[in-house]
C-alpha positions in Angstrom: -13.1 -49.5 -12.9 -9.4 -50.0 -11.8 -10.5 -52.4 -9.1 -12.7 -54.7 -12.2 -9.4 -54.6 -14.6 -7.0 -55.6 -11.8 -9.9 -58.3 -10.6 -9.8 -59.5 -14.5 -5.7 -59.4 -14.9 -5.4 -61.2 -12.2 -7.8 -63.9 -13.3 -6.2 -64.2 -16.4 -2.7 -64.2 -15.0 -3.6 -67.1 -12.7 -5.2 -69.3 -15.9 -2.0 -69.1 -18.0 0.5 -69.3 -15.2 -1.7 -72.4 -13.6 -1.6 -74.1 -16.9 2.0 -73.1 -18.3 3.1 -74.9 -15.3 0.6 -77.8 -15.7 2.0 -78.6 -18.8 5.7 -78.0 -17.7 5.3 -80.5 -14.8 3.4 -83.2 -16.8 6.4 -82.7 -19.4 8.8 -83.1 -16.3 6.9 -86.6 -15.4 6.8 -87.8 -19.4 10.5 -87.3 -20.1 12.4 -87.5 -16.9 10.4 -90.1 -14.8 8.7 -91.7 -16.9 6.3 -93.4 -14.7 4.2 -96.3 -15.9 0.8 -94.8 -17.7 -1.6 -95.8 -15.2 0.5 -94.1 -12.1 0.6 -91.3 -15.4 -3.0 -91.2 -15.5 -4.1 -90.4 -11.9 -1.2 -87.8 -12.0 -2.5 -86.1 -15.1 -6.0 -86.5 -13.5 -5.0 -84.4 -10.6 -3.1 -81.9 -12.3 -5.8 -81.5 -15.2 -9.1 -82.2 -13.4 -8.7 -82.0 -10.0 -6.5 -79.0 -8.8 -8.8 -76.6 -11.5 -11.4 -76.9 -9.7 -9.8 -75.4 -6.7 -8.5 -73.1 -8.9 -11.4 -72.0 -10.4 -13.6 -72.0 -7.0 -10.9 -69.6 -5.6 -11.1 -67.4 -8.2 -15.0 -67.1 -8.4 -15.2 -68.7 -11.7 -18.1 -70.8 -12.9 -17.5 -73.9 -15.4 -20.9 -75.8 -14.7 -22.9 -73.7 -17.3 -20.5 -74.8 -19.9 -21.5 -78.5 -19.6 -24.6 -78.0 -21.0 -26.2 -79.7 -23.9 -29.7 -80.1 -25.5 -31.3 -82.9 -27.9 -30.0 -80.7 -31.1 -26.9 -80.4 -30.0 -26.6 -84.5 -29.1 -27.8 -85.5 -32.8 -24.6 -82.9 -34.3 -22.3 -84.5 -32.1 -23.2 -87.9 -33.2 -23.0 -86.9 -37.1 -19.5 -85.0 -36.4 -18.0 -88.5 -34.1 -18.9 -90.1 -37.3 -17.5 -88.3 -40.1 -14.2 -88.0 -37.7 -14.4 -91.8 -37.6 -14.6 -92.8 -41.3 -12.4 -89.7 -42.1 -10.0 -91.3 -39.7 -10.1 -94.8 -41.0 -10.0 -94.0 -44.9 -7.0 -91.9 -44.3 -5.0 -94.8 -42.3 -5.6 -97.3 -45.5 -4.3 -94.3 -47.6 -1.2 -93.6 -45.5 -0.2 -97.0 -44.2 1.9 -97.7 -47.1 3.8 -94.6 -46.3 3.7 -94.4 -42.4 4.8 -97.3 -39.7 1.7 -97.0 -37.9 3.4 -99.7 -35.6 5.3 -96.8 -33.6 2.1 -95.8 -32.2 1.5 -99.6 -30.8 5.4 -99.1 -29.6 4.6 -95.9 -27.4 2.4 -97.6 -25.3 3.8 -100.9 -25.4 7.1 -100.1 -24.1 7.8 -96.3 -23.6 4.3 -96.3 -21.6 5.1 -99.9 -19.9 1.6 -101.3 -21.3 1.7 -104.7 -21.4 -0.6 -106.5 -24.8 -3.4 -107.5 -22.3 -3.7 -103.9 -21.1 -3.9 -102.5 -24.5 -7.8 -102.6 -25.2 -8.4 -101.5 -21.4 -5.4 -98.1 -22.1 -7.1 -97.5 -25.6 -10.4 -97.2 -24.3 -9.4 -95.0 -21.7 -7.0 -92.7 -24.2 -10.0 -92.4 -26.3 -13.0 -91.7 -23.8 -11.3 -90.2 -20.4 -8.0 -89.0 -22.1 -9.4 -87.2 -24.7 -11.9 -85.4 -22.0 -9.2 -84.2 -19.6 -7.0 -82.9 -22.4 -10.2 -81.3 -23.6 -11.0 -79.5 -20.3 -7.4 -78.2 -19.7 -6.9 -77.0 -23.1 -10.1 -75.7 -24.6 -12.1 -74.9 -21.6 -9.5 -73.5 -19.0 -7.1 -72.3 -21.7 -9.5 -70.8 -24.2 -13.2 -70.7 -23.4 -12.4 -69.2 -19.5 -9.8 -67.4 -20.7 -11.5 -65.6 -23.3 -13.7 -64.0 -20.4 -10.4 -62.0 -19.4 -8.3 -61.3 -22.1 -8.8 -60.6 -26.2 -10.0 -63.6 -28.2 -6.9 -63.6 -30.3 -4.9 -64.4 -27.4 -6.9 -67.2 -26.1 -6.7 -68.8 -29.3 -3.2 -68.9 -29.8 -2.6 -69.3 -26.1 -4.6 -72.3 -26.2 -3.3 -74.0 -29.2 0.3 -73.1 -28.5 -0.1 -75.1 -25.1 -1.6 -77.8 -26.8 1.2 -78.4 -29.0 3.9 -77.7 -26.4 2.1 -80.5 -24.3 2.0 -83.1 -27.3 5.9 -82.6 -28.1 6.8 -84.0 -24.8 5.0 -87.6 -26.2 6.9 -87.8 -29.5 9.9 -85.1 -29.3 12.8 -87.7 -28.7 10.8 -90.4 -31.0 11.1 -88.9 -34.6 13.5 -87.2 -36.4 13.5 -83.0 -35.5 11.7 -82.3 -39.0 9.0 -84.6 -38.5 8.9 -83.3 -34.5 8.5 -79.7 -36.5 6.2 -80.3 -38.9 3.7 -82.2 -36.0 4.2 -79.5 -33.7 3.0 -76.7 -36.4 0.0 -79.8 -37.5 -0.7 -79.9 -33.9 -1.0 -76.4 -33.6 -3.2 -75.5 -35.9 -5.3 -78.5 -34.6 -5.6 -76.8 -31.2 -7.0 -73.8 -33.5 -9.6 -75.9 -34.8 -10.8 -77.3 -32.0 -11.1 -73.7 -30.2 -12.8 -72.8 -33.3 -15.1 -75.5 -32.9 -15.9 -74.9 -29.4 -15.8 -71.0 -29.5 -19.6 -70.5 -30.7 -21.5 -72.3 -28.1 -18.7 -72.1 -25.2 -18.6 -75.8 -24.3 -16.5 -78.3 -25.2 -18.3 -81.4 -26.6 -17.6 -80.5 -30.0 -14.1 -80.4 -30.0 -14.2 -83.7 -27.6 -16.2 -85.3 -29.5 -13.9 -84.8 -32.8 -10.8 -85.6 -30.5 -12.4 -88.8 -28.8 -13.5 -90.5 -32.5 -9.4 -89.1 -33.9 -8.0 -91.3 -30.7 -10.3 -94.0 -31.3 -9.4 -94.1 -34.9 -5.7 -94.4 -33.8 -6.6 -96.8 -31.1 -8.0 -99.1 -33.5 -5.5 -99.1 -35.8 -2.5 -99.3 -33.1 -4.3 -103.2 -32.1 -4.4 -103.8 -35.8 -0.8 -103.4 -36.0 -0.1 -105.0 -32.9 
């Protein structure tokens, strides 16, 4: 019994150390280097995607049976992408006269170094591969595989503290502290819903799915206001 608890704490120790420091290193790279987002991109890849899986295979833990999906499922996801969709784009034409929706053309313009004829290529990529790695770190390493070793409570707000720790890097030095406050506690509650959506069935298309249509949305409406 001892040897199976110590077995589990130290699985559970290595998940939230291993992605503490994930984020604190990718927050190193936004803020201090500041690299341009493609040399970005393979780093995130690497820290998100790649070194997990070394992790994981160390530690004698199995991801593969939470990437499956049946026809049922498929059909859900497609009705959720949508409703995210037109729930995105209704609520831009109601806020657009009381956000500058331009700032998020800005961050990849300039603070990203994305040049105008990059933009579609970066916004497809935010919204499809982005969206997926984010996804992976933060709802299936830092919630549904850490669920397995610790109470579900913890997991939860584990996983959508991180979430919103990771995002403030993006924006913390880009709006004004009250505005940084109020999007980390928006962004926190977000991660919550997404563990929520992905806690039933232990995978996480639906929460990627819902994430990848909410980029998209802002992807489309950071070209308009190019």
């Amino acid at each position: 019994m001892k040897k199976n608890k110590k077995n589990t704490d130290k699985k559970k120790l290595s998940i939230m150390l291993y992605v503490i420091i994930s984020v604190l290193l990718m927050a190193f790279i936004e803020i201090i280097i500041e690299p341009n987002y493609l040399i970005k991109s393979l780093i995130k890849i690497f820290i998100f995607f790649g070194i997990p899986f070394i992790i994981l295979k160390k530690l004698k833990i199995r991801i593969l049976d939470n990437f499956k999906v049946n026809k049922k499922d498929i059909i859900k996801l497609v009705k959720i992408g949508i409703g995210v969709f037109i729930s995105g784009v209704v609520s831009y034409f109601i806020l657009r006269n009381f956000f500058d929706f331009s700032k998020l053309t800005k961050s990849l313009l300039v603070d990203q170094q994305v040049s105008k004829s990059q933009f579609i290529l970066v916004a497809l990529y935010i919204s499809f591969g982005n969206s997926l790695l984010e996804e992976f770190m933060f709802r299936l390493i830092s919630f549904i595989k850490l669920k397995d070793y610790c109470d579900k409570k913890t997991a939860y707000l584990f996983s959508a503290f991180m979430f919103s720790i990771y995002h403030a890097a993006m924006f913390v030095f880009s709006f004004p502290p009250i505005i940084t406050c109020i999007s980390l506690v928006g962004l926190f509650i977000l991660g919550l819903f997404f563990d929520y959506l992905d806690d039933k069935d232990n995978n996480i298309y639906n929460s990627w799915i819902v994430h990848m249509f909410a980029d998209f949305v802002i992807m489309i409406v950071g070209f308009i206001s190019i």
